[in-house]
C-alpha positions in Angstrom: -88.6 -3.2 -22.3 -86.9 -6.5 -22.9 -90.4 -8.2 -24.4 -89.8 -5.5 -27.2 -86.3 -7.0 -28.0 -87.1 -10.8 -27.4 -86.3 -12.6 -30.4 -85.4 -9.2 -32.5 -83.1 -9.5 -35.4 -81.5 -5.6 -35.2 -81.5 -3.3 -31.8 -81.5 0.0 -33.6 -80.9 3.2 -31.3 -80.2 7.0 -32.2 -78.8 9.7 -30.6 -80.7 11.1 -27.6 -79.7 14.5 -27.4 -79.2 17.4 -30.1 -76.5 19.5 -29.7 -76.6 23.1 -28.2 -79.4 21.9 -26.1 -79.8 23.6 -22.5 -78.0 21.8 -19.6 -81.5 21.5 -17.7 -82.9 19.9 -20.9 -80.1 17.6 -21.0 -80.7 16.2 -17.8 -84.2 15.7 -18.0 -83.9 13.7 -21.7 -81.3 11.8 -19.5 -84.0 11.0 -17.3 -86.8 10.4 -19.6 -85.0 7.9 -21.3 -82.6 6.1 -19.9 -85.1 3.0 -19.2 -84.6 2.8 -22.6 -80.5 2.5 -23.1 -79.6 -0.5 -25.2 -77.4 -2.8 -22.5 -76.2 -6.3 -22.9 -79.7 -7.5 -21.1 -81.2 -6.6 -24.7 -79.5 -7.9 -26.3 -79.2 -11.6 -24.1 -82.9 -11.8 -25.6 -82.9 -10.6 -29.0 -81.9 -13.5 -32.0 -78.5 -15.5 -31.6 -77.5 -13.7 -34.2 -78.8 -10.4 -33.9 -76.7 -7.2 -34.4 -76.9 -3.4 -33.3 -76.9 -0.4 -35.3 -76.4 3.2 -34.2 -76.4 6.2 -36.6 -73.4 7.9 -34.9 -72.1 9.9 -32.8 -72.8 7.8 -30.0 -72.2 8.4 -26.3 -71.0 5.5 -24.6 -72.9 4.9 -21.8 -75.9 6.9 -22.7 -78.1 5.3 -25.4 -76.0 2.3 -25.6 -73.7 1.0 -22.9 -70.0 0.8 -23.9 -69.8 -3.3 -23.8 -72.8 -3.3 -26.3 -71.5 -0.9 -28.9 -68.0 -2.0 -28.4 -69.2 -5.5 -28.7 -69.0 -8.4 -31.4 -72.7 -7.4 -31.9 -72.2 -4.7 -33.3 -72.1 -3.0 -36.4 -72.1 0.7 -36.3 -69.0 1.2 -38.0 -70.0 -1.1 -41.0 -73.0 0.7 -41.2 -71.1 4.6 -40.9 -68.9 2.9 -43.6 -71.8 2.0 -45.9 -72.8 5.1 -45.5 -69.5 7.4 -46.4 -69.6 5.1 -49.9 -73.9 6.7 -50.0 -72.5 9.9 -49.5 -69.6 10.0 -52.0 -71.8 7.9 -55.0 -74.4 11.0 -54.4 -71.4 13.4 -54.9 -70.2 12.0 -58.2 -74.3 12.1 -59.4 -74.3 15.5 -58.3 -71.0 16.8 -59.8 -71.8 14.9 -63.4 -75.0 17.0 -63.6 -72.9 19.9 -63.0 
C-alpha cells in the first residue's frame, strides 16, 4: 500500500460509496476497502511536495482521514473550484447555441 505512493506526486481518491446503497452493502465496501484510506502514512512517502485531490463529497475518516484532507496537502477545494468555473464556461457554450 505505501510502495504505491512512495515518491508519488498526487494521492488521488474518490468516493467509496454511492448513495441509496443498502446498509449491509455499506458495511462491507467499508470493509473491503479501508486498507486503502488515504492517511498521513501516505502521504509521509509520497514527494515533498506532493498534494491530494478528492472529487467531493468526501467523508472524513472514510476514504481520507480528516488530518489529510484538512491538511496543507491538500487541494480538494482548489480543485472543486476549478471545476464550478468548467461547469459555468460549459453553460455559457451551451446557452449561446441556444
Amino acid at each position: 500500500r505505501l510502495e504505491g505512493a512512495r515518491g508519488a506526486n498526487v494521492i488521488y481518491t474518490d468516493s467509496w460509496l454511492s448513495y441509496h446503497i443498502s446498509e449491509a452493502e455499506e458495511k462491507e465496501r467499508l470493509a473491503d476497502l479501508d486498507p486503502y484510506r488515504v492517511s498521513s502514512d501516505i502521504m509521509a512517502v509520497s514527494s515533498a511536495d506532493s498534494i491530494f485531490m478528492h472529487c467531493l463529497p468526501a467523508k472524513r475518516g472514510w476514504e481520507v482521514a480528516a488530518d489529510v484532507i484538512d491538511g496543507p496537502k491538500s487541494v480538494v477545494f482548489d480543485e472543486a473550484e476549478n471545476r464550478l468555473h468548467g461547469q459555468k464556461a460549459y453553460m455559457i457554450w451551451l446557452m449561446d447555441r441556444c
